[in-house]
N, C-alpha and C positions, 0 to 999 in steps of 0.2 A: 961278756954279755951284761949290759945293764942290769938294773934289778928291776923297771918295767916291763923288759923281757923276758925274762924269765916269768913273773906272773902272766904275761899276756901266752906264754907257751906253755905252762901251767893249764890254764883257761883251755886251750887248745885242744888237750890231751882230755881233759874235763868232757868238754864237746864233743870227740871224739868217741869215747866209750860211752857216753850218753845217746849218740846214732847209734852205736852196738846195740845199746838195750831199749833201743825203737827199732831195731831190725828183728831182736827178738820177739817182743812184746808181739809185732807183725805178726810173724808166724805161729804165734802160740793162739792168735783172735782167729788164723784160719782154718784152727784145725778144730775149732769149738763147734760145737752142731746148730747151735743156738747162738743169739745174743746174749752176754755178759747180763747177768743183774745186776740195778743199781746199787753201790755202796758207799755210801759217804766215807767212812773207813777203810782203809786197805792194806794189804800187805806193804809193806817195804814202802810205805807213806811218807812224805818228807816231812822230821820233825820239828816243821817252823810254823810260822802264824802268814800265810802268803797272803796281802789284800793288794789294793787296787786302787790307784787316784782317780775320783771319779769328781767330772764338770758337769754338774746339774743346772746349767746355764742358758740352755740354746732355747732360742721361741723363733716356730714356726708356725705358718700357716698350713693346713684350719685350724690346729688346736689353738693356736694367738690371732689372734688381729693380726698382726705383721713378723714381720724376718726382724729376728732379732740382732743385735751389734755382732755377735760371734761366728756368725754367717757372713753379714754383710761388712764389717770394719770398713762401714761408709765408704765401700769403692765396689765390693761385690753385689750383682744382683741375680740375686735366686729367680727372679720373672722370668729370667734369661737362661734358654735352652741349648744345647747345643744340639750336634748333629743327631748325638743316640737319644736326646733326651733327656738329658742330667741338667742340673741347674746349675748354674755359675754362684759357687761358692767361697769361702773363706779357708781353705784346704786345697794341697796339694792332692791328697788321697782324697776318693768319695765313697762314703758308707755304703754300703750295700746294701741298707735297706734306705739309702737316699736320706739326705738332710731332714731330723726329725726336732719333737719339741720336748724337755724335760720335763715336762710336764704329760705328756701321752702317755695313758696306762699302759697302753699296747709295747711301747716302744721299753718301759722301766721293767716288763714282764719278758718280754727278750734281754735284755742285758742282764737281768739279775739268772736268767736261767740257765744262760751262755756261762755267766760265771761259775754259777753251780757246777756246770758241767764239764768247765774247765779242771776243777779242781781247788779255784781261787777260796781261800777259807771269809773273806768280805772286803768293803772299800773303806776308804778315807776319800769323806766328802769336802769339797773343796765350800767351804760357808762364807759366809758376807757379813752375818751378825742377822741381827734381828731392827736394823733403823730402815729406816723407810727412803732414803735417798736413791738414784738411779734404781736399776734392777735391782737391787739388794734385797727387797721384800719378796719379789717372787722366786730369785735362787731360795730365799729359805722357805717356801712356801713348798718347791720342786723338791727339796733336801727331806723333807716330812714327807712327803708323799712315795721318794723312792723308797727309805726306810722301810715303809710298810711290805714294800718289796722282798726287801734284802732282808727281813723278818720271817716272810712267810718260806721264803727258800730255806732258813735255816742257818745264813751267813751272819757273819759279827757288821759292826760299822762304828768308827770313829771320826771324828768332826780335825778337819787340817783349818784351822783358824788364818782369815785374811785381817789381820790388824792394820791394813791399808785403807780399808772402809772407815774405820774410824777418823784416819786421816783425812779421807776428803772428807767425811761428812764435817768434820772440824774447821776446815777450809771454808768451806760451800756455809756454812753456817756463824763462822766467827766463834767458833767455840775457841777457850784456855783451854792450854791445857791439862791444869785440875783436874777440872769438868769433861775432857777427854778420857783420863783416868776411868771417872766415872760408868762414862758409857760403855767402856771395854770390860767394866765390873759390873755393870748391869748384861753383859752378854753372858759371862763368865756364869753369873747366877743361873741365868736361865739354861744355860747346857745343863748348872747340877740339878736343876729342878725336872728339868724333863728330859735329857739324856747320859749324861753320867751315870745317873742309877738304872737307867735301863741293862737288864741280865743279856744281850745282847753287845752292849759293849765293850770293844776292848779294852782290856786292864792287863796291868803289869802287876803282881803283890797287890793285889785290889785295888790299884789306884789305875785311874781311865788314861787313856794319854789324850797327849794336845798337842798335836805337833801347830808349828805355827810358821805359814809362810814369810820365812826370814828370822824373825819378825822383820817387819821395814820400818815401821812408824816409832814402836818402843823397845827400845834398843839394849837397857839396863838393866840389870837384876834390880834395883832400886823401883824401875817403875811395876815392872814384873810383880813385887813385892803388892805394891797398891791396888794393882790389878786383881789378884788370886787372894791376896791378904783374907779376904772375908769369906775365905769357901772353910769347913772344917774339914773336909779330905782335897786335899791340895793336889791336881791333878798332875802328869807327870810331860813337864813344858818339855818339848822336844824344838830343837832351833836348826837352819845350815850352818856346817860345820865354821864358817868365818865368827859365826856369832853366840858358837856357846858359851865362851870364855865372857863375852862381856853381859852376856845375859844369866850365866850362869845356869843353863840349861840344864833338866835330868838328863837329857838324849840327845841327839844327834841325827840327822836323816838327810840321806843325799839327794843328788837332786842331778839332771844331766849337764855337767860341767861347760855352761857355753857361756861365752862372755866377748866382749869388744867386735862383733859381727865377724868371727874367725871363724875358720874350720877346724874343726878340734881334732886331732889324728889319733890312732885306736893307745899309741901309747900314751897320751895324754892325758885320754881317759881311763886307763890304766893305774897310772900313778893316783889319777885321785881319789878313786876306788880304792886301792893300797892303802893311802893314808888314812882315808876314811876306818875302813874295816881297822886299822889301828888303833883307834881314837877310844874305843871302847875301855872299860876299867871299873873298880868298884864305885865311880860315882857315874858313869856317864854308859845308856844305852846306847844302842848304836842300829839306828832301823835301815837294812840293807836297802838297793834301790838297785832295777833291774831295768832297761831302755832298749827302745829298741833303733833310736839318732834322736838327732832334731831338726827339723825343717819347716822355720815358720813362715806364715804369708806376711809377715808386719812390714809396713812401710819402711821402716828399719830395721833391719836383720838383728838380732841375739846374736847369730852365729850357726853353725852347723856341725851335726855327728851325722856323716855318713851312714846308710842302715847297711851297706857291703850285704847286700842280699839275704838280709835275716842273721847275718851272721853276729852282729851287732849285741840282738838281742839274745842270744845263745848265751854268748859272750858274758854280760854283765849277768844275767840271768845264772851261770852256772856260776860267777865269780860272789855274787849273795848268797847261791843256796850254802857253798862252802866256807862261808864266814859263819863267825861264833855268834851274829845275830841271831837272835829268836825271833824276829817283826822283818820281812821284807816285802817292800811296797816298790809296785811295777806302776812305775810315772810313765805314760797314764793310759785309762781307759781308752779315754775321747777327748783327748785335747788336739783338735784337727787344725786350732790356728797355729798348735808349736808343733805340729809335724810330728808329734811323741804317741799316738793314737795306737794302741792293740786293738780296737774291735774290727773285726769283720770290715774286708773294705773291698771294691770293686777292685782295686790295683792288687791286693795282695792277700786276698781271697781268707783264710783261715789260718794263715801262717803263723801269728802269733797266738793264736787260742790251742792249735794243736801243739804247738813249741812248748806252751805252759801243760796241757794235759801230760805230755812224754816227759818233761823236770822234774815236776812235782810227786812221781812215783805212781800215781795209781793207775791200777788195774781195773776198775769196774765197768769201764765203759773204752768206746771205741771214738775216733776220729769220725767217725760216721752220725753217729748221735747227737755232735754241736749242732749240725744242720736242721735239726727237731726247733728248736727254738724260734730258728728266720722261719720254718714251715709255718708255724702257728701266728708269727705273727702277720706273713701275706699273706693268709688264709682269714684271719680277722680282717683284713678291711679288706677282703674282697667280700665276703659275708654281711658285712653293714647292713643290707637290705632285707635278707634274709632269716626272718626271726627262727625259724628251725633249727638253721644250721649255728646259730650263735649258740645256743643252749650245748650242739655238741660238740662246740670247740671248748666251751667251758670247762667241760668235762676233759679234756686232751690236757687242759693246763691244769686243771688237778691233780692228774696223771704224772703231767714232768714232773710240778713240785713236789710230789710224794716220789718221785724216783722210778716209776712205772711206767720204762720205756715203751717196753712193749707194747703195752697195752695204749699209751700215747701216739707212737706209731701206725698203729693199727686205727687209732682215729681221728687220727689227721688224713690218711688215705683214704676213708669213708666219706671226709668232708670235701676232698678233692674231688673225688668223684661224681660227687651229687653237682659239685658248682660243673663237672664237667656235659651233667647232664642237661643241666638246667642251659647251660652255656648253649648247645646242644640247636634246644628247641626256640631259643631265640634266635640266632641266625638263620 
């Protein structure tokens, strides 16, 4: 037997006594009188730093003027209905609370709650920088806004740097590139100024990290150098594994191995997990990465990971917790145009949210309780008109974020009620 098979049977056996101890876990929630109280802390807790790739990208109507490019990839139209109802989108999968906008309060207080409740410890937001070209201005507009989110719930957040932005803008504008340098050092600053030092972020040895997609644009420890040169705590550059060596990366962070529009097969993905998880050493971190395939809608294909029925995700998912990372990050949220999406979806209902609450060890809460989240937030826009009942859903999401299921439960079914009365007397 190869040596990817052996790790992939490894894996196997992982997943296997990991269903054991969701068989237990079962029976142990049925014999309780009550529900669980909430605990952020728990027994037998898994001791890593678990976050989350999160796409703070999407604009839809009402909260935008229009369907933004991530929806639509100028061939999708959201106007467009189908038979049940759903809008023709940029995704194979469709959200379950329907194609939303990064910017809806509604929508950043269900995901960051869903996280909480998952067990997820915060995200890494996917950033643009701070220029003002294409959307770029309003991802970091949406990036601030979820923060305060993913603050109030009590979760970390880290910034995944797109140094592609700089490129076009460089392009689109004729910039050198010197003065490319530049602007990627005027980003740099503004993260330290106003999030690096935030006590919500992640750090390693008190230094933030940065991972950076790819990089794609600057490629060299030399430009790297010009770049961060001027911060006095130097944050800790994490790269994909092709480009630590020439970037001279602190880290390392995987990513779902697709390339030349192939279908990538589970040992494939295997090995490069293996090698990854090796890479690690006294100079180089190594942030696990956890998938659940790939399947994107792009005119031209990336390529493809089979998701084998959730198995996928099990899979890499137990092959990170058992690596000597401290930092694993589940690529991703909501990236719906690459088919790598964990949240809640019509096609595949809670699959991965409950996959992540039974991995990650804890005990406080139930499979029953992610469902609090979507309550509150179809309960919000059906209440819109309703100035009463807004005040006491206010009160319900106080409730999640302080951990008070109970008592959130209990008033979210008050709130139902009353629209069921109101409902009621208008027909």
């Amino acid at each position: 037997m190869g040596s990817s098979a052996v790790v992939l049977s490894s894996v196997r056996t992982l997943v296997f006594h990991r269903l054991m101890g969701r068989i237990a876990l079962w029976l142990g929630l049925c014999v309780q009188a009550c529900s669980p109280p909430f605990q952020p802390e728990s027994q037998g807790a898994l001791n890593k730093t678990v976050l989350v790739h999160y796409m703070p990208w999407y604009a839809a109507k009402p909260t935008s003027d229009a369907w933004g490019w991530h929806w639509t990839m100028g061939r999708f139209d959201p106007e467009r209905l189908d038979s049940a109802g759903r809008r023709e989108i940029a995704s194979h999968a469709y959200p379950l609370i329907g194609p939303y906008d990064s910017n809806d309060p509604h929508v950043l207080e269900y995901h960051v709650l869903l996280m909480k409740l998952a067990g997820i410890d915060g995200v890494v937001i996917d950033w643009y920088g701070t220029s003002t070209l294409h959307d770029y201005e309003t991802i970091h507009r949406n990036t601030a806004h979820l923060i305060e989110y993913v603050k109030k719930a009590g979760l970390q957040f880290a910034i995944c740097y797109e140094d592609r932005t700089v490129q076009n803008v460089a392009q689109e504008r004729g910039i050198a590139r010197q003065e490319a340098y530049r602007l990627a050092a005027r980003d740099m600053e503004w993260l330290r100024d106003m999030w690096f030092g935030d006590a919500a972020y992640v750090r390693i040895d008190g230094r933030p990290i940065l991972p950076v997609f790819g990089p794609i644009y600057f490629e060299t420890a030399g430009e790297w150098e010009q770049i961060l040169g001027g911060l006095s705590t130097r944050p800790l550059l994490y790269a994909l594994p092709h480009l630590v060596e020439s970037t001279r990366a602190d880290g390392v962070f995987g990513w779902p191995p697709v390339d030349g529009g192939r279908s990538i097969r589970p040992d494939r993905w295997v090995e490069y997990l293996t090698n990854l998880y090796t890479m690690g050493g006294d100079s180089t971190e190594v942030m696990a990465v956890a998938f659940p395939g790939f399947h994107d809608v792009y005119e031209t294909s990336y390529g493809h990971i089979d998701d084998r029925d959730g198995a996928t995700f099990d899979e890499t998912l137990a092959m990170a917790t058992a690596s000597a990372s401290t930092l694993v990050q589940i690529a991703t949220w909501n990236d719906h145009g690459e088919g790598t999406s964990i949240e809640p979806t019509v096609e595949f209902g809670y699959r991965y949210i409950e996959a992540l609450q039974d991995a990650l060890g804890k005990r406080a809460y139930a499979a029953e309780d992610l469902r609090l989240p979507e309550q509150l937030y179809t309960l919000r826009k059906r209440v819109a008109g309703v100035t009463a009942l807004r005040g006491e859903l206010e009160r319900a999401s106080e409730e999640l974020f302080a951990g008070k299921l109970a008592q959130a439960r209990r008033q979210l079914d008050y709130v139902a009620r009353q629209l069921a009365k109101i409902d009621g007397t208008t027909n």
